[in-house]
N, C-alpha and C positions, 0 to 999 in steps of 0.2 A: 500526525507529523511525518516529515520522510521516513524518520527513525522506523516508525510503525509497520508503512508500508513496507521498506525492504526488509521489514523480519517475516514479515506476511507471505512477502512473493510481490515481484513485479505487476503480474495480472490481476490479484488481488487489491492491491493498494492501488492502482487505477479506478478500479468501481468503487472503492470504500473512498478516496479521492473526495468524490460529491456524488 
């Protein structure tokens, strides 16, 4: 979910994304 990604990192949450 967005949630996810921006606890990750912007960069991260792009490749984890799909």
């Amino acid at each position: 979910m967005s949630t996810e990604d921006r606890k990750r990192g912007k960069k991260a949450g792009r490749g984890k994304k799909k």
